[in-house]
C-alpha positions as CSV (number, residue, x, y, z in Angstrom):
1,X,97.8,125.8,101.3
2,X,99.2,122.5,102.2
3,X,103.4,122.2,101.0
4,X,104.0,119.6,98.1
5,X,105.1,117.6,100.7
6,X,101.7,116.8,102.3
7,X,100.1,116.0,98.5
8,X,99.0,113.3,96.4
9,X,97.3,112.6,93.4
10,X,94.6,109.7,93.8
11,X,93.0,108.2,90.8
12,X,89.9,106.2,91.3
13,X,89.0,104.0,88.2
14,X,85.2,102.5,88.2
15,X,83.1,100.4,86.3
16,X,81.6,103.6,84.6
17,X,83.7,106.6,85.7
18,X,87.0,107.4,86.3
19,X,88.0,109.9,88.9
20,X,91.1,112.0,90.2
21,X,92.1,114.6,92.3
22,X,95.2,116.4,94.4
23,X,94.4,115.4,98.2
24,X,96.1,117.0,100.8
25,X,96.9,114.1,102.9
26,X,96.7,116.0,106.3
27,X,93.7,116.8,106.2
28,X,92.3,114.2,104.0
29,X,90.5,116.6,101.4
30,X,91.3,117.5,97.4
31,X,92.2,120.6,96.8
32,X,91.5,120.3,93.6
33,X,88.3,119.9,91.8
34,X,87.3,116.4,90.7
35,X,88.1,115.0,87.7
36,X,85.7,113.0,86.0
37,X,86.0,111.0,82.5
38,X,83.5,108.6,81.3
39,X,85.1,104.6,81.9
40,X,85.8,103.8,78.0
41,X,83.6,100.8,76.9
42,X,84.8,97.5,77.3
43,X,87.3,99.0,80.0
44,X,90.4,97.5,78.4
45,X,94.0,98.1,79.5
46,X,95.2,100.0,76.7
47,X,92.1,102.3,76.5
48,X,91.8,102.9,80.6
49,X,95.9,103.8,80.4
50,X,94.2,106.3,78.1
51,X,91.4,107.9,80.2
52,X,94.0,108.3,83.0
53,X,96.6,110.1,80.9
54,X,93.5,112.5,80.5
55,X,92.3,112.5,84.0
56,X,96.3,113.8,84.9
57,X,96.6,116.1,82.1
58,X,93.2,117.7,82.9
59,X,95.1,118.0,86.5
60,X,97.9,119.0,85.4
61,X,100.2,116.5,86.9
62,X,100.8,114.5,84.0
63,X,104.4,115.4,84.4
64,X,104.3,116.5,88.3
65,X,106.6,114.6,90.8
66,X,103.9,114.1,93.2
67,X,102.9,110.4,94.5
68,X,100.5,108.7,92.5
69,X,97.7,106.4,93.5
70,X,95.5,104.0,91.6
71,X,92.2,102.3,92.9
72,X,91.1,99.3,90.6
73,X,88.2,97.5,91.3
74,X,90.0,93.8,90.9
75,X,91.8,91.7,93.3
76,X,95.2,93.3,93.6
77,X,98.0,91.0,94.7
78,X,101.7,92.2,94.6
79,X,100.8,95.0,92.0
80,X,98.6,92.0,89.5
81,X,95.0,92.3,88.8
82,X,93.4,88.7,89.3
83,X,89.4,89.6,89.0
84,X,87.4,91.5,86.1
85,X,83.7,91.9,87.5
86,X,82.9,95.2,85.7
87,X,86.2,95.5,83.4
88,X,88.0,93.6,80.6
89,X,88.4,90.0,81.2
90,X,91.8,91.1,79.7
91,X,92.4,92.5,83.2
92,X,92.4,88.6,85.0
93,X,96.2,87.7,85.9
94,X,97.4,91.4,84.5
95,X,100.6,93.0,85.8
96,X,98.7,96.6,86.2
97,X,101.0,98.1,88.2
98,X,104.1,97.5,85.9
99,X,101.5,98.4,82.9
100,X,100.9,101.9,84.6
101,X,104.2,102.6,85.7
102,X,105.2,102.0,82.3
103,X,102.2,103.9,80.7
104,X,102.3,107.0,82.9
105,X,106.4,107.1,82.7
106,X,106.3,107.3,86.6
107,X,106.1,105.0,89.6
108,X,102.9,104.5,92.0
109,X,101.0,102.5,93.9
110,X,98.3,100.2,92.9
111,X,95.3,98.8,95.2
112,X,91.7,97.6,95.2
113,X,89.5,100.3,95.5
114,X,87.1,99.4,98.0
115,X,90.2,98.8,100.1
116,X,91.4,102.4,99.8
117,X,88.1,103.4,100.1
118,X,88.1,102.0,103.6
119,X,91.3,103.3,104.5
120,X,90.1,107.0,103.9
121,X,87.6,106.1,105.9
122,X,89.4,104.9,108.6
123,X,92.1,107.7,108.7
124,X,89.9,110.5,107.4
125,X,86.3,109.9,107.6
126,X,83.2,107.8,109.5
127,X,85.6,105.0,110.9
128,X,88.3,107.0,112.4
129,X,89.4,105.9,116.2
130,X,86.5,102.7,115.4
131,X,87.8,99.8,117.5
132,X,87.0,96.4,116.4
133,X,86.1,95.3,112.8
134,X,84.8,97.5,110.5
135,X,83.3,96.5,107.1
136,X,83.2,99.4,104.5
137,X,80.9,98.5,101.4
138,X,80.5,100.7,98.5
139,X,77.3,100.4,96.7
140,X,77.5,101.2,93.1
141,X,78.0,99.7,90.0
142,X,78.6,96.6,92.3
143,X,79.5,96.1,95.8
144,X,82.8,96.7,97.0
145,X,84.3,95.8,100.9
146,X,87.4,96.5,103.0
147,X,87.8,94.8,106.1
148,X,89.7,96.6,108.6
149,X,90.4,95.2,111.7
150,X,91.8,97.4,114.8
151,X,93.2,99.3,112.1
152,X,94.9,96.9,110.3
153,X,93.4,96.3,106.4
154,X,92.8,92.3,105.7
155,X,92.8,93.2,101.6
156,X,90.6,91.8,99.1
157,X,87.7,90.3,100.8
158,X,85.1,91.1,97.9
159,X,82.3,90.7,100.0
160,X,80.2,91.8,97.0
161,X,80.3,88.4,95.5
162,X,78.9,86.3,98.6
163,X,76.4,83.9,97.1
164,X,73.1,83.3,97.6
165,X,71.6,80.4,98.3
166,X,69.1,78.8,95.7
167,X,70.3,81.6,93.3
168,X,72.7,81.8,90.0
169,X,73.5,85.6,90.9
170,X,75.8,86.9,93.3
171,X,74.9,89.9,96.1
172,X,76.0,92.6,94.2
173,X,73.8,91.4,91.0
174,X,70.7,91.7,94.0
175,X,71.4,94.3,95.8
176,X,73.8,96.7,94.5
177,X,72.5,100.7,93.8
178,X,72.8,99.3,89.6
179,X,70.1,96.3,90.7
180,X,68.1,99.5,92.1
181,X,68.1,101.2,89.0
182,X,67.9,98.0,86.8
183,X,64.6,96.8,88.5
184,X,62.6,100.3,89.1
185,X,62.9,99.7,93.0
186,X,62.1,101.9,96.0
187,X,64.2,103.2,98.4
188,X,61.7,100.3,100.5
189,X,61.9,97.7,98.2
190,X,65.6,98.2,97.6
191,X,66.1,98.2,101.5
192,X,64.6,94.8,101.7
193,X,67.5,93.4,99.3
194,X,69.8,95.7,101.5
195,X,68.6,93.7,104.6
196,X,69.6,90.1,103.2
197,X,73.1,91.7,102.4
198,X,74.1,93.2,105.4
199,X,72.3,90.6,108.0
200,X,74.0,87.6,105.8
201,X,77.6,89.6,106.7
202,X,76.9,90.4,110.1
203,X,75.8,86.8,110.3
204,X,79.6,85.4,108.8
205,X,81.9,88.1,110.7
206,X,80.0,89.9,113.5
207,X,81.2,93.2,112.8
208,X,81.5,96.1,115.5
209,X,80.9,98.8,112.4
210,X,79.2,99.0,109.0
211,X,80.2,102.0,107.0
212,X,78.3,102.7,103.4
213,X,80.3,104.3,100.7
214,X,79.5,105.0,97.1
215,X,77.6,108.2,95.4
216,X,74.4,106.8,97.0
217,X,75.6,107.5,100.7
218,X,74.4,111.4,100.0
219,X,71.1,109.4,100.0
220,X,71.7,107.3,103.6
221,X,68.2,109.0,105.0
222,X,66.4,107.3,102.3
223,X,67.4,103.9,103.6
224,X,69.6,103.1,106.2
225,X,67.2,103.5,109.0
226,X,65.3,101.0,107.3
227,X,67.6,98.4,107.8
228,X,67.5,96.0,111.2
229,X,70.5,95.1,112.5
230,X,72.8,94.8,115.6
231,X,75.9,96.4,114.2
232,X,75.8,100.3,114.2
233,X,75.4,101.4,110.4
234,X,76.7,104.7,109.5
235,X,76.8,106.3,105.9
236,X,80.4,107.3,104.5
237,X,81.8,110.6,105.2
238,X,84.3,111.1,101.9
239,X,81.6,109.1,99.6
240,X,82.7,109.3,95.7
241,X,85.9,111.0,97.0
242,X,86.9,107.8,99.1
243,X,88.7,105.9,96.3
244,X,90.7,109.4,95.4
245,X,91.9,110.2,98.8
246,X,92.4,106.3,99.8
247,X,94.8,105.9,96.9
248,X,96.3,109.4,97.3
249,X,97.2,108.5,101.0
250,X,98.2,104.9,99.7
251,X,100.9,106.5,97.5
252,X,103.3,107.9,100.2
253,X,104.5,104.5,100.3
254,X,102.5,103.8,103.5
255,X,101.6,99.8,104.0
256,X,98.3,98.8,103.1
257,X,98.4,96.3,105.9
258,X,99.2,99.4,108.5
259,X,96.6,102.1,108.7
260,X,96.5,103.4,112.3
């Protein structure tokens, strides 16, 4: 059993789920189970506040000094949300942090969550000791990126809403694991959409690393060797869990611009 002084409570809050857990930041693992509550509708400030208190009491660390950490999927800047794809437009230009802190009685740390994501993968999982750039996507409800270059996190690159050409959508409205679902596709037919996506990036930043996160890595045999491209593509190793240990190792008041 790891001491208190190796733990951390992550909280991972989605478009449709919300998700926490105690990782022991060591090894990179929860040793708790995984809390799951349902994203409330219309994913509003007041009633998300809400879904955490009952992620953390579920925990019970509502009242625990251990470092918290939040994962938002918005542009984070200096603790302000300043993008609302799959939340409350209430959330654009939104001091979060502050709101939390305030909320929850208790200070942590705020961040992006595909960001965190890629930093549990880059201390912890499929991109650790990766030289070069690596490019974490998450595919989900949308698509999420971190950009992580020689181990140093360029933040808030939202790489999901690249545009494509001829078309009102963005590529996450294509090609996300929701435009799967939405549109009946195959694993084939999705990986076609997949193949736009990831050659259009590769094309813009020449990456030395692709990892793919989100719940549908469990799935990578189904259609990442489908996919034709230069730059190695590897599934995620911490998958749903990324966001949760990513913000857990966030909260120890480590820089998000320093991850090595």
């Amino acid at each position: 059993m790891a001491s208190t002084t190796d733990l951390a409570v992550g909280i991972d809050i989605g478009g449709t789920g919300i998700k926490g857990g105690i990782v022991d930041l060591e090894r990179g693992e929860l040793i708790s189970s995984r809390v799951k509550v349902a994203t409330p509708a219309g994913a509003k400030p007041d009633d998300v506040l809400g879904a955490v208190r009952e992620v953390l009491d579920t925990l019970q660390v509502a009242d625990s000094d251990l470092p918290l950490g939040v994962a938002f999927p918005a542009i984070v800047k200096n603790g302000h949300t300043f993008s609302a794809a799959n939340v409350s437009k209430e959330w654009i230009d939104f001091p979060a942090e502050e709101f939390f802190e305030k909320g929850l009685k208790r200070d942590i740390h705020f961040a992006n969550d595909a960001d965190v994501a890629g930093i549990a993968e880059v201390r912890y999982g499929a991109a650790k000791g990766a030289d070069g750039l690596v490019i974490l996507t998450t595919l989900g409800t949308g698509i999420g990126s971190a950009m992580i270059y020689h181990g140093d996190l360029v933040p808030n690159s939202e790489l999901g809403h690249l545009q494509r050409a001829g078309h009102d959508k963005d590529a996450e409205a294509y090609a996300a694991y929701s435009a799967m679902e939405r549109d009946e596709l195959s694993w084939e037919q999705w990986a076609t959409r997949l193949q736009w996506y990831y050659s259009h990036v590769e094309f813009l930043f020449s990456p030395d690393l692709f990892v793919v996160g989100g719940g549908v890595s469990k799935h990578a045999d189904k259609f990442l060797h489908l996919l034709e491209l230069t730059t190695p593509i590897v599934p995620a190793v911490h998958r749903n869990n990324a966001g949760i240990i990513g913000a857990a190792a966030l909260s120890r008041g480590a820089s998000a611009q320093s991850l090595s």
